[in-house]
GULOKOL-983075 format. One record per residue: residue number from 1; residue in three letters; x, y negated, z of N, C-alpha, C in turn. Coordinates in Angstrom, 3 decimals. Atoms other than C-alpha are relative to their C-alpha. Example, Ala and Ser with C-alpha at 12.3 -4.5 7.8 and 13.67 -1.06 7.14 Angstrom:
// residues 2
> 1|ALA|0.890|1.190|0.000|12.300|4.500|7.800|0.900|-1.200|0.000
> 2|SER|-0.820|1.190|-0.060|13.670|1.060|7.140|-0.770|-1.090|0.730
// end
This chain:
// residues 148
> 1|UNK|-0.842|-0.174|-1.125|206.786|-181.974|74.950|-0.822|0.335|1.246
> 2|UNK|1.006|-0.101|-1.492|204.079|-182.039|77.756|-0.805|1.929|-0.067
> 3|UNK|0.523|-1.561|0.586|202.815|-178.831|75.898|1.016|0.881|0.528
> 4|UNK|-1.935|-0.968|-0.457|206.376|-176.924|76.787|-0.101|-0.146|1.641
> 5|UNK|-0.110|0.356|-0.978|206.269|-178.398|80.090|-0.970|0.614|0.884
> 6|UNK|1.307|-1.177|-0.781|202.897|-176.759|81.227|0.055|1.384|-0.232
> 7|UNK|-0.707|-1.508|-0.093|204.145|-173.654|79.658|0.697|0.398|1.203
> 8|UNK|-1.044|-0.646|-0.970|206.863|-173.478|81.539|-0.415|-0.136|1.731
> 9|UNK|0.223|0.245|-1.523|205.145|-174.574|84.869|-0.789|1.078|0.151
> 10|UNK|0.634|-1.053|-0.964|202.800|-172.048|84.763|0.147|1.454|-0.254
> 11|UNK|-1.391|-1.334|-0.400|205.418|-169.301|83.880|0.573|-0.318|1.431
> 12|UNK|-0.829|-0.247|-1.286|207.134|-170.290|87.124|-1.118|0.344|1.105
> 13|UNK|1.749|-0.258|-0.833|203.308|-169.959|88.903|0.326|1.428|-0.039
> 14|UNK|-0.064|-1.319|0.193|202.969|-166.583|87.633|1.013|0.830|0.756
> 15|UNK|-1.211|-1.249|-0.126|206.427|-165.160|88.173|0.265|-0.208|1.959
> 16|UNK|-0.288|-0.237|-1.845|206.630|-166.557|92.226|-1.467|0.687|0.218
> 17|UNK|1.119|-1.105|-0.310|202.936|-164.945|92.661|0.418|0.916|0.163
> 18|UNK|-0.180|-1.146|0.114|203.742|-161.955|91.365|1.165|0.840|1.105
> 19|UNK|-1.200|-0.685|-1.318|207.192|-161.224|93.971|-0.606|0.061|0.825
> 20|UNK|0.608|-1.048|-1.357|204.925|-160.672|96.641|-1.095|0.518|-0.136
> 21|UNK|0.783|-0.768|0.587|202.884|-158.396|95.238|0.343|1.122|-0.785
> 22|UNK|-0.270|-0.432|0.874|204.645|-155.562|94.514|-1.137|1.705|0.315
> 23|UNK|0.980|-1.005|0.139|202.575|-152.215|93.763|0.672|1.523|0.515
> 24|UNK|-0.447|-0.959|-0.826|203.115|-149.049|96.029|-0.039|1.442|-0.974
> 25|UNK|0.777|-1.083|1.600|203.784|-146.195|92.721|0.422|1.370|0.812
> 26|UNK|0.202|-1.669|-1.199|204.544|-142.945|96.366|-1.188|-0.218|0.480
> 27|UNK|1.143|0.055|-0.840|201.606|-142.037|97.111|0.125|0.448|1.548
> 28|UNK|-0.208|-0.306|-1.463|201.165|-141.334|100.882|0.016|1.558|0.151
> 29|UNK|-0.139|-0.927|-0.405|201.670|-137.754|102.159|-1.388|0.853|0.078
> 30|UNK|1.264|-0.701|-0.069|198.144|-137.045|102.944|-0.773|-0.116|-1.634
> 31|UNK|0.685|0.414|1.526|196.854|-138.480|98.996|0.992|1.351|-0.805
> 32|UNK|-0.499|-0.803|1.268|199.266|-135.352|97.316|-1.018|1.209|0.757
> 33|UNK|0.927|-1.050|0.131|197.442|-132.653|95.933|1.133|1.620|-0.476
> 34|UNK|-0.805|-1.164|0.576|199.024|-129.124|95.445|-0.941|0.814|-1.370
> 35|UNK|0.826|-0.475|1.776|198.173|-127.830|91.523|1.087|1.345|0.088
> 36|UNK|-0.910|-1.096|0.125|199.295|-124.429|91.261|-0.168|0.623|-1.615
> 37|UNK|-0.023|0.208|1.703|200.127|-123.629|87.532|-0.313|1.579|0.107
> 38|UNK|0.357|-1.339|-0.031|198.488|-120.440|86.467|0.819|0.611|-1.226
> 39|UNK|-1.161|-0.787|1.371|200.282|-117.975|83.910|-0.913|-0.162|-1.609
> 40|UNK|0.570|0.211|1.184|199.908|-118.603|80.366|-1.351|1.118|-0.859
> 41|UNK|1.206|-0.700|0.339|197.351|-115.605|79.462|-1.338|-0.446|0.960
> 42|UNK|1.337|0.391|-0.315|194.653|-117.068|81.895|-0.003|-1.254|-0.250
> 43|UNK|0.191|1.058|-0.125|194.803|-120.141|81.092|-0.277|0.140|-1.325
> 44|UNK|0.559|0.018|1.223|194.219|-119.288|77.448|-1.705|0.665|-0.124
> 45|UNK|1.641|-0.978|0.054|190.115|-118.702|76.616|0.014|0.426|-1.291
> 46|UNK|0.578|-0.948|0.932|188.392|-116.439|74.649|-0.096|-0.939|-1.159
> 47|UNK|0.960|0.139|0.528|187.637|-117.551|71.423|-1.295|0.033|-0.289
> 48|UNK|1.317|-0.276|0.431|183.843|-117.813|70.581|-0.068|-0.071|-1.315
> 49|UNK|0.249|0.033|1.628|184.094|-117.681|66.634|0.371|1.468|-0.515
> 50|UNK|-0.949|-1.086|1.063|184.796|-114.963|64.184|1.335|-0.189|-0.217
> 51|UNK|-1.418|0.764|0.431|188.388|-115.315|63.221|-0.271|-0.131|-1.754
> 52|UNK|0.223|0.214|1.491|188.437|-116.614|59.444|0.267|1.166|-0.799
> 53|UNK|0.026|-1.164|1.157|189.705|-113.373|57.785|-1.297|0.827|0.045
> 54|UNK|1.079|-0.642|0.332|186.449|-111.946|58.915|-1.158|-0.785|-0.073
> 55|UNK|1.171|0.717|0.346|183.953|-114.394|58.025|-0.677|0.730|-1.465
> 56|UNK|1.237|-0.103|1.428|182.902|-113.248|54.681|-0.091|1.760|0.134
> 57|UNK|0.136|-1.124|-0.304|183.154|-109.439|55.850|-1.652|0.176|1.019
> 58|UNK|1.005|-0.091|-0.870|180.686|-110.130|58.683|-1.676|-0.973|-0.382
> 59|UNK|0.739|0.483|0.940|178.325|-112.099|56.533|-0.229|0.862|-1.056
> 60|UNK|0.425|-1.230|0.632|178.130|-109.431|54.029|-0.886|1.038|0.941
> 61|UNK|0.523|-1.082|-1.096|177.436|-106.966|57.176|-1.592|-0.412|0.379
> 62|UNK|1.612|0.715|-0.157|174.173|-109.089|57.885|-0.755|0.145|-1.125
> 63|UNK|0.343|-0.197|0.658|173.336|-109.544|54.566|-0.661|1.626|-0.628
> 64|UNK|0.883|-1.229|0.084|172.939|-105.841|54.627|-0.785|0.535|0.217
> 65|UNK|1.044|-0.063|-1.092|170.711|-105.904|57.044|-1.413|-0.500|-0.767
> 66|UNK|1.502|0.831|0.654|167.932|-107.938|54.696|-0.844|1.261|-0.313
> 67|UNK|0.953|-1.039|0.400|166.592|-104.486|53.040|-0.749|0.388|1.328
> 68|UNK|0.473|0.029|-0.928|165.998|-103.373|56.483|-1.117|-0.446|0.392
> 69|UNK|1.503|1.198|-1.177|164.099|-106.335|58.190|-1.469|-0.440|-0.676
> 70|UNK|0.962|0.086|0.557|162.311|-106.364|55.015|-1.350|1.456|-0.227
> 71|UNK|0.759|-1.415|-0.424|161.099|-102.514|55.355|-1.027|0.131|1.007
> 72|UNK|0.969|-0.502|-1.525|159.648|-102.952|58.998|-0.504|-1.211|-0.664
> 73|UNK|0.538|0.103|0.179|158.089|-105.638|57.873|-1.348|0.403|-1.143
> 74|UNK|0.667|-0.472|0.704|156.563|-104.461|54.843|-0.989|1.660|0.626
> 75|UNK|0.753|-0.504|-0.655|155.335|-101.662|56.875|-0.977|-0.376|0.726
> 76|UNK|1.405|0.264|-1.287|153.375|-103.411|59.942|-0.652|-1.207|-0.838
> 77|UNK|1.430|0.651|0.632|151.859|-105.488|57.053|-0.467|0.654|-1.031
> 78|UNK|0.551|-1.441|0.539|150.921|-102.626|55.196|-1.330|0.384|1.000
> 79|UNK|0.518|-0.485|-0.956|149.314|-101.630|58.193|-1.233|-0.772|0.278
> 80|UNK|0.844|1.267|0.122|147.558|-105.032|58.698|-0.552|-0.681|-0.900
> 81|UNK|0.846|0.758|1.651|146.377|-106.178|55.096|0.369|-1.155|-0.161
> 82|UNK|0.182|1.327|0.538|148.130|-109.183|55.167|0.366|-0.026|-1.292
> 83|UNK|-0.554|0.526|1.335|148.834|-111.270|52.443|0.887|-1.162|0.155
> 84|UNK|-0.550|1.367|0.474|151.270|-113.803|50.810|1.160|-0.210|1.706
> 85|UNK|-0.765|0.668|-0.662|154.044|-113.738|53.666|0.933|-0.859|-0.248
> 86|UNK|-1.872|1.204|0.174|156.706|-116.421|53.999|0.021|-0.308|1.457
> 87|UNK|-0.041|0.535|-1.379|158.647|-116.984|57.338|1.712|0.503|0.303
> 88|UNK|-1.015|-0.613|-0.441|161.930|-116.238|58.949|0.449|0.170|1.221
> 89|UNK|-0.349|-0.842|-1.081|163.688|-114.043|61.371|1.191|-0.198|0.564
> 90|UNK|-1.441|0.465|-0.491|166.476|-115.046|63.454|0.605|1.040|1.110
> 91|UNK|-0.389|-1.123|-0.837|168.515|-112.385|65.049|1.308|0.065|0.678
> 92|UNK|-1.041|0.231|-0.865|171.179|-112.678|68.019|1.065|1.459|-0.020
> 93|UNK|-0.530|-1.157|-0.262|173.885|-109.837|68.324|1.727|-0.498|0.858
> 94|UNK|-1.297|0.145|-0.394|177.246|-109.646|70.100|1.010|1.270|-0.818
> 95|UNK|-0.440|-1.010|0.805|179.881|-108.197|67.488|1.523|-0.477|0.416
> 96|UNK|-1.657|0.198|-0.541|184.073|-108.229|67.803|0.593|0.998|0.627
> 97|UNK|-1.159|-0.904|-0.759|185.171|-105.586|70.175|-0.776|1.506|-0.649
> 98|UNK|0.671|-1.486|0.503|182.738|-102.520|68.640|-0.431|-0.102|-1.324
> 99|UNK|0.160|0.157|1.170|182.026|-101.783|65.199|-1.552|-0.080|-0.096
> 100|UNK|1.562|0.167|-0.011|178.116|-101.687|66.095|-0.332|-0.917|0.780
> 101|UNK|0.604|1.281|-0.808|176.161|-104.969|67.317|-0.268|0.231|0.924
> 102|UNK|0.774|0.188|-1.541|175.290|-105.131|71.041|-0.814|-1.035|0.160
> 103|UNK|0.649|1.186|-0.461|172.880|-106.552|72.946|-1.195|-0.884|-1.301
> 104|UNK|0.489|0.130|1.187|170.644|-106.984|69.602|-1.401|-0.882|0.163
> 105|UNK|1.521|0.780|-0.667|167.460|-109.223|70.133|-0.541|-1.044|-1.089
> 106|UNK|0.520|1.043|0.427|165.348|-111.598|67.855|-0.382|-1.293|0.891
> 107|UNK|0.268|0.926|-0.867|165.577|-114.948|69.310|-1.019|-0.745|-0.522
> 108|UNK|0.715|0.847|0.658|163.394|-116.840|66.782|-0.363|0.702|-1.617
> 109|UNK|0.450|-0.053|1.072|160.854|-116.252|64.196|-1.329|-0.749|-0.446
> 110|UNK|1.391|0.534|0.458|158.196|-117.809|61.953|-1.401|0.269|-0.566
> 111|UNK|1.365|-1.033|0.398|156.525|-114.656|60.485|-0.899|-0.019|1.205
> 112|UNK|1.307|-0.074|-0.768|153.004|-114.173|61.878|-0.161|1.518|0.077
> 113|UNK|0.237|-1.266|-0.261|153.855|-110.326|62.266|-0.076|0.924|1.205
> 114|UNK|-0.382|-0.706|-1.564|153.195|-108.167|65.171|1.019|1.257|-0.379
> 115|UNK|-0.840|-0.959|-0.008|155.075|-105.701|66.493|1.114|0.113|-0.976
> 116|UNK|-0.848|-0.359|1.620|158.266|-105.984|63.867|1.131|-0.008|0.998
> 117|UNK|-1.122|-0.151|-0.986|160.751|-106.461|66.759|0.889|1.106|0.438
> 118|UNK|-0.497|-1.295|-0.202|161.504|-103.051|67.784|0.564|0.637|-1.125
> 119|UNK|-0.410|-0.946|1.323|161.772|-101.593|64.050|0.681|-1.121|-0.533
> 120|UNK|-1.118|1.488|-0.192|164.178|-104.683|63.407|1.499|0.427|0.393
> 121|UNK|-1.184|-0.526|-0.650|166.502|-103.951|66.024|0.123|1.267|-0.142
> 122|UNK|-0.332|-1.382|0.120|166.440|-100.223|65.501|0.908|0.322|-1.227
> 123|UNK|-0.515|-0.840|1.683|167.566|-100.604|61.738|1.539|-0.862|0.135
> 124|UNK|-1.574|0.206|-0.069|170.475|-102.966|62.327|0.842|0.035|0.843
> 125|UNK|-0.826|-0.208|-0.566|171.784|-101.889|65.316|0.813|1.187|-0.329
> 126|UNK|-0.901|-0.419|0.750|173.390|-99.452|62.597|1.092|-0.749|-0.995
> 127|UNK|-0.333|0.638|1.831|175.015|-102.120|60.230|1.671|-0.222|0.991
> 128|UNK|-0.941|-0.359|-0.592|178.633|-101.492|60.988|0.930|-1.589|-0.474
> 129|UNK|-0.700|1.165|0.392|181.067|-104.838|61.331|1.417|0.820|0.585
> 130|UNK|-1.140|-0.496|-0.123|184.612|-105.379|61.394|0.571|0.039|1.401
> 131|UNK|-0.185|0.316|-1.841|186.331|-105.622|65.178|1.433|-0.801|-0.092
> 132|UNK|-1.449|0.765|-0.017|189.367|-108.357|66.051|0.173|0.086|1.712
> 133|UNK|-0.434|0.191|-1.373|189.254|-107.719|70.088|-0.668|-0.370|0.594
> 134|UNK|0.697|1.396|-0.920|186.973|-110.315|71.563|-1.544|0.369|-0.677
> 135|UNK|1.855|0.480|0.453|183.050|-110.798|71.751|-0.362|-1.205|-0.716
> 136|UNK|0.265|1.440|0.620|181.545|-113.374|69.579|-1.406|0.422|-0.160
> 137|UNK|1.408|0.124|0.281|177.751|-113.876|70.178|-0.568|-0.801|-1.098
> 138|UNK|-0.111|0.236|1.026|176.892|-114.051|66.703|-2.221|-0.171|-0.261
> 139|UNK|1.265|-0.209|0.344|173.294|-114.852|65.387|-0.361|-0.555|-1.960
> 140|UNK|0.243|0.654|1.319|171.698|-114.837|61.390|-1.474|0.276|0.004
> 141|UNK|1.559|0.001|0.615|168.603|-115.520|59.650|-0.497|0.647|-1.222
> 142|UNK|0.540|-0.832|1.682|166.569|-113.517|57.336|-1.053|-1.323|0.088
> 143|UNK|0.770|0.874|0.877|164.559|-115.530|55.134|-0.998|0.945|-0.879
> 144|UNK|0.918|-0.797|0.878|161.452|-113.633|53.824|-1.330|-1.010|-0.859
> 145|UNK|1.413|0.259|0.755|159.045|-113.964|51.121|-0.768|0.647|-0.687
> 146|UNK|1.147|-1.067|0.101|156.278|-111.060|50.864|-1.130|-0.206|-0.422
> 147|UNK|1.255|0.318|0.944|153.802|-111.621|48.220|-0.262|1.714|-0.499
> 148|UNK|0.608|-1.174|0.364|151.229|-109.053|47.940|-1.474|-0.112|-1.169
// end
């Protein structure tokens, strides 16, 4: 009984507190902000991906590219006498709105070859992809292994 009794006393605590204390939910005149709603085409962004129907199209398109990257190299180490390469070539392009890569550049590699950069980008800024509208800065890796 004494248990019930302190319940209830300090329910009646609580509930007279709380009436003078009530919480102000208008903000004041100077605290509003004006949001002006923009139209539904800018407010939508670009994708940055391939769209899925062309994933295995534009992955093939690279893959074509391997004879290539393997040509200029096999040339400027022709040239140089090495031996026994292994290393790989990582290559940036922007593809989507043109059927030929833009903007074409090796960002990262592990071969120890000079000069292969230029004859690189020269051979696959022919390798023709598919186009959906939009840019997608796309980058793949060749993987070489040149045993001489």
């Amino acid at each position: 009984m004494r248990i019930l009794i302190s319940c209830l006393s300090l329910l009646a605590i609580l509930a007279t507190g709380c009436q003078n204390k009530k919480e102000q939910t208008t903000p004041d005149k100077d605290q509003t902000k004006t949001v002006e709603n923009k139209p539904e085409e800018e407010v939508k962004e670009t994708p940055t991906t391939v769209p899925v129907e062309y994933e295995q199209k534009v992955q093939q398109t690279w893959n074509f590219g391997i004879s290539a990257v393997t040509n200029c190299v096999k040339k400027q180490v022709a040239k140089t006498q090495q031996k026994g390469l292994t290393g790989y070539i990582i290559i940036e392009g922007t593809i989507g709105k043109s059927k030929y890569p833009q903007d074409l550049k090796i960002v990262k590699k592990s071969l120890k070859v000079d000069n292969i950069e230029k004859c690189i980008v020269d051979y696959l800024k022919d390798l023709e992809f598919p186009t959906w509208g939009y840019p997608v800065k796309y980058q793949h890796n060749y993987s070489l292994n040149i045993l001489y």
